[in-house]
C-alpha positions in Angstrom: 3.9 114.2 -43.9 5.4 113.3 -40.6 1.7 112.3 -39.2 1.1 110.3 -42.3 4.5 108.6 -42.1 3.7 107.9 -38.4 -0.3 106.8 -39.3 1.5 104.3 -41.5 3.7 103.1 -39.4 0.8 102.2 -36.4 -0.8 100.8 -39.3 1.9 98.7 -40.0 2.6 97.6 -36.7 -1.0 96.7 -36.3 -1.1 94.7 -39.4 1.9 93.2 -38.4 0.8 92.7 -34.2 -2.7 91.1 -35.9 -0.6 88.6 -38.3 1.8 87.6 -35.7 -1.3 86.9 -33.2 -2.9 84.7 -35.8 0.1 83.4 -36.4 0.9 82.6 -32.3 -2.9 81.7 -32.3 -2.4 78.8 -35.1 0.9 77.7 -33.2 -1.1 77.5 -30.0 -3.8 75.4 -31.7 -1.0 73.5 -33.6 1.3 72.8 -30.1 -2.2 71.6 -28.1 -3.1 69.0 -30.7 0.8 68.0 -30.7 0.8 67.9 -27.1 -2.2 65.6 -26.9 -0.7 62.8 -29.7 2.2 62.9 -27.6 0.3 62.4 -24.1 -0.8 59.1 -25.3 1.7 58.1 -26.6 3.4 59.1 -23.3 0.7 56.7 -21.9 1.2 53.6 -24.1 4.9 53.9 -23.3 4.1 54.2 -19.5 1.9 51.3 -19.2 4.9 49.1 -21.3 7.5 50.4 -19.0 5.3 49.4 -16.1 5.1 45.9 -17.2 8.3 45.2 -18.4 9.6 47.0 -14.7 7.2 44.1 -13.2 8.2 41.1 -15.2 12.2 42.3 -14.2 11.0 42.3 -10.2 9.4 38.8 -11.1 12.6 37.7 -12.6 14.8 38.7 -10.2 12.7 37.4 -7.5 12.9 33.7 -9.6 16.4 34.2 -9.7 17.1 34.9 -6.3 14.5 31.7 -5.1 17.0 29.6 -7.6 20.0 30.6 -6.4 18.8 30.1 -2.6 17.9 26.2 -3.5 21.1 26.0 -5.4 23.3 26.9 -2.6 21.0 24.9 -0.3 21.5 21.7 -2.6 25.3 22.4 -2.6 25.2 22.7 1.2 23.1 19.3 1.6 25.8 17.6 -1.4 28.7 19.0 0.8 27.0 17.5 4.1 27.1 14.6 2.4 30.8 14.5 0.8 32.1 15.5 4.3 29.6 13.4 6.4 31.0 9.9 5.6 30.4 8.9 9.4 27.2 9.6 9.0 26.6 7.5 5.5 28.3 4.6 7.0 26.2 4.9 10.5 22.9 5.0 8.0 24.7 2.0 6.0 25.5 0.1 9.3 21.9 0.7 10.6 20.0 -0.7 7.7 22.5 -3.4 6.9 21.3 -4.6 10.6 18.1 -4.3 9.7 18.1 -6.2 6.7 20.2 -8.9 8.2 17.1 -8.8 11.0 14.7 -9.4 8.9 16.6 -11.9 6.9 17.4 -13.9 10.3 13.5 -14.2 10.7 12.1 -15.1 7.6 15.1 -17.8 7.6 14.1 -18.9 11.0 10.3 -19.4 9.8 11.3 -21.5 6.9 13.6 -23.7 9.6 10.4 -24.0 11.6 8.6 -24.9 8.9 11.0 -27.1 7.1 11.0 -29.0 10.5 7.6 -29.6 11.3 6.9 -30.9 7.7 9.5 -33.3 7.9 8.4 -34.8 11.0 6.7 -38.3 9.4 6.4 -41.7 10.3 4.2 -44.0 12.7 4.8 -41.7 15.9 2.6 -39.1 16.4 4.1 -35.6 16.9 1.7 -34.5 19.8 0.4 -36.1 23.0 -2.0 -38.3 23.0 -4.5 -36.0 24.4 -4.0 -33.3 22.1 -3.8 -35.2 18.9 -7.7 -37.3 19.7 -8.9 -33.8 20.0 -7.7 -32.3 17.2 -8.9 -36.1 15.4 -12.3 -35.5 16.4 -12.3 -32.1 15.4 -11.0 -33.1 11.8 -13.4 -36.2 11.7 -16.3 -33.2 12.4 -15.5 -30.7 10.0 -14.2 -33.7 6.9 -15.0 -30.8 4.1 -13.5 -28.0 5.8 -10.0 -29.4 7.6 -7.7 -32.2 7.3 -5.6 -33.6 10.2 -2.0 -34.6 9.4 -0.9 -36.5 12.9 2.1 -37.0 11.8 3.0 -33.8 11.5 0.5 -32.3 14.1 -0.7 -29.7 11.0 -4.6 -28.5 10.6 -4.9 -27.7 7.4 -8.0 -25.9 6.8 -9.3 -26.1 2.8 -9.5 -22.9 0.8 -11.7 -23.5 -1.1 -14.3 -23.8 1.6 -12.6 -21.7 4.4 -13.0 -18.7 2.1 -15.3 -16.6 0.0 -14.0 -16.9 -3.6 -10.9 -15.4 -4.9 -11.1 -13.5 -1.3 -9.7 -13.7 2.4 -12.8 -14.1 3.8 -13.6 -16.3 6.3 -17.0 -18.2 5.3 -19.5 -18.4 8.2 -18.5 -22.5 8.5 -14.8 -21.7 8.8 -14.9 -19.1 11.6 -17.4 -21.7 13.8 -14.9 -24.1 12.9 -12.0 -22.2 14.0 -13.4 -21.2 17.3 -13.9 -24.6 18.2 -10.4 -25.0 17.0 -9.3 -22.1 19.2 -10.5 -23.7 22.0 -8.5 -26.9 21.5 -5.4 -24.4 21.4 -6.1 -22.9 24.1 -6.8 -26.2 26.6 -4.0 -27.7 28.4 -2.6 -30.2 26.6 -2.2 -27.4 23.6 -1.9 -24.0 25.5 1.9 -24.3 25.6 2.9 -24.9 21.8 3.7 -22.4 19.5 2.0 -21.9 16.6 2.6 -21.2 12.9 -0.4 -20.4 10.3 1.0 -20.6 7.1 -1.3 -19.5 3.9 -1.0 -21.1 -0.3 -2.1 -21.0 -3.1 -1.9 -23.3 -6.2 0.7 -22.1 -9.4 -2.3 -20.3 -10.8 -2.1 -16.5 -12.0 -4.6 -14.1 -10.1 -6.1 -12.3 -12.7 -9.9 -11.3 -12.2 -9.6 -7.8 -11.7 -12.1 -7.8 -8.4 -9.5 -10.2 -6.8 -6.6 -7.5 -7.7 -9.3 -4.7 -6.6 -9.4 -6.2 -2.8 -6.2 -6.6 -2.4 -5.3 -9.8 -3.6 -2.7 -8.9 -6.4 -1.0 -11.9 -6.7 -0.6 -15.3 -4.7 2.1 -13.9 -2.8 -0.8 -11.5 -1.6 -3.6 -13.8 -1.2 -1.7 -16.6 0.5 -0.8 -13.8 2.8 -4.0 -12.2 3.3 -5.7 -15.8 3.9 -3.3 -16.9 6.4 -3.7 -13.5 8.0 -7.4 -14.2 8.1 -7.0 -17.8 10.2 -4.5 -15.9 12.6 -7.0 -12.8 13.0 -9.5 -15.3 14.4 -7.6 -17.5 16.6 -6.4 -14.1 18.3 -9.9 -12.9 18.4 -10.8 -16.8 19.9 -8.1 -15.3 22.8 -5.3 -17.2 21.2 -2.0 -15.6 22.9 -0.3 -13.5 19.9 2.9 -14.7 21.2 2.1 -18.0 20.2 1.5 -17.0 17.0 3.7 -16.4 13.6 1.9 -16.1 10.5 3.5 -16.4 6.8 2.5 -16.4 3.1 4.6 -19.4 1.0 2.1 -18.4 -2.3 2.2 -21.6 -5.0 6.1 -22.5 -3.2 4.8 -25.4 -1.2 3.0 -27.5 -3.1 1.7 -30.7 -1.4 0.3 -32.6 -5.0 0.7 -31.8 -8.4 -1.0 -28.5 -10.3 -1.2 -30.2 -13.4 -4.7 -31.1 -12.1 -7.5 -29.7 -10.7 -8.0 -31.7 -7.7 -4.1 -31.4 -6.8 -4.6 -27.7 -7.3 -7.4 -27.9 -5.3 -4.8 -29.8 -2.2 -2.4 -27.0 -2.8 -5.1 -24.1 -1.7 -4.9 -24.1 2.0 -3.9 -22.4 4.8 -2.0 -24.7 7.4 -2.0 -24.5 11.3 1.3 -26.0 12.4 1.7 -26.9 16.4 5.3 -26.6 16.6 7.5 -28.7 18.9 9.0 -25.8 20.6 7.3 -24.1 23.9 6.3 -20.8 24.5 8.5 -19.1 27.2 7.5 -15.3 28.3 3.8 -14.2 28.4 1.3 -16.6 30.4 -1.2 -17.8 27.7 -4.7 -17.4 28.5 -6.6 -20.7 28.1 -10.5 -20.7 26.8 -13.0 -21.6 30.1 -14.7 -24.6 28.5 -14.3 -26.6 24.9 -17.7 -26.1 22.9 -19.1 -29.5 22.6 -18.8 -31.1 18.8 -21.1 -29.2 16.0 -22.7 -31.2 13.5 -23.1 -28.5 10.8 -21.0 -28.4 7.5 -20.5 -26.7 4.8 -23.8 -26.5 2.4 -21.0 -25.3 0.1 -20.5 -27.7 -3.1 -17.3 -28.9 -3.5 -17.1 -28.7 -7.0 -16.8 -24.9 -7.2 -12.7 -24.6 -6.8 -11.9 -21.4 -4.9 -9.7 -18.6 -6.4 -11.6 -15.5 -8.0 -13.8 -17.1 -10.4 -17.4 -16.8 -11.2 -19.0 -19.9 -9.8 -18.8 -22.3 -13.0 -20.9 -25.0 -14.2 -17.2 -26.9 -14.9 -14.4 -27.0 -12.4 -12.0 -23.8 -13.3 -8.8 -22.8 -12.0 -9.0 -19.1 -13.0 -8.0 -16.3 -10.6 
């Protein structure tokens, strides 16, 4: 009875060992497929974390790099509330220059002003000076005019320049050499010298006119006069004989309400000024080229701005 109590019980405990190792054997199974969801999960969190942790180091880097400029831009405003010296010395400085500038652009309208209203019978320049420059007019009739009076050159535009452009044509820069060389001879080589570029009142608009440069008659009057002056020095005119300014459609000489007085107003005048040129020796040309015949095979009718050459006379730009 004992044995078969004790049979039974082994038998029991076997049953029972065998069921609870199934049992530990399904929970094994059941934990490994748990642990694997959970792994990945794990994973998907990680790689979130990770990006997040690197968008907060981004941040805070941005943050920091604001909050360095801001302190440097309250540093540079707090230089500049304490550093009233400093404002006024930079006011004081370009107030001077301004007035500088002023003082010279006001002294080249004097000049000019003055030489223009020299008039009457008496001719402004010695005798010697003023034949040559009469023959030198009297060679080139299409290209310059002679204004005794006044002792101006006034070379034409629309001949002394490509159209609607600062370029010199082949005629004007033989021209101007030979003019050069008058400058340059004694009874000249002491005068200063003002170049002064204009235009007539009408608009630049052609858009290769703009393209080169040429944006408006302020610019081209400029650019034209600039031109002349480039050559003379080139023709070993002293540059400190020289000024050079750009009066666009502000001087007129005839009226722009037609197209031959429009055609007046285009020019760009060489004014032998009454005062002398103290300073740096001028270097005079070795000889005078004797008098060229050629002229212009240019036809007048085609009035220089920026137009296409037109079968009628037209004063568009």
């Amino acid at each position: 009875m004992a044995r078969m109590l004790h049979l039974a019980q082994f038998s029991f405990s076997r049953a029972c060992f065998s069921r609870i190792g199934r049992l530990v054997g399904v929970s094994a199974v059941g934990l490994a497929l748990t642990g694997c969801v959970s792994q990945d999960k794990y994973n998907a969190l990680k790689l979130d974390r990770d990006g997040l942790a690197e968008q907060l180091t981004r941040a805070q880097g941005d943050g920091q790099s604001a909050r360095a400029e801001a302190d440097s831009y309250k540093n540079q405003l707090a230089e500049l509330m304490n550093g009233s010296s400093s404002k006024d010395a930079l006011n004081t400085n370009l107030g001077q220059q301004l007035a500088t500038i002023q003082a010279q652009y006001d002294e080249l309208n004097r000049k000019y002003a003055e030489a223009m209203q020299r008039s009457g019978t008496t001719v402004a320049l010695p005798a010697a000076l003023n034949g040559a420059l009469e023959a030198f007019a009297t060679e080139h009739p299409d290209l310059v005019d002679f204004d005794s009076a006044r002792g101006v050159v006034k070379f034409k535009s629309d001949l002394t320049f490509a159209v609607g452009d600062a370029t010199l044509t082949p005629a004007a820069k033989s021209a101007i050499m030979r003019f050069a060389a008058i400058l340059n001879s004694p009874a000249a080589s002491g005068y200063e010298l003002m170049v002064a570029g204009h235009t007539d009142n009408q608009r630049v608009s052609n858009p290769r006119t703009i393209a080169a440069g040429n944006k408006d008659n302020w610019y081209l009057s400029c650019h034209r006069a600039i031109s002349v002056g480039d050559e003379l020095l080139a023709a070993r005119v002293s540059p400190n004989r020289l000024e050079v300014a750009g009066y666009a459609d502000q001087r007129p000489i005839a009226s722009n309400s037609s197209s031959s007085g429009q055609a007046q107003n285009r020019r760009v005048e060489v004014l032998i000024l009454p005062t002398q040129v103290h300073g740096m020796a001028v270097v005079a040309a070795d000889t005078i080229p004797g008098r060229s015949s050629h002229r212009s095979a240019r036809p007048a009718a085609i009035l220089n701005k920026d137009s296409e050459a037109p079968a009628e006379p037209s004063m568009n730009k």
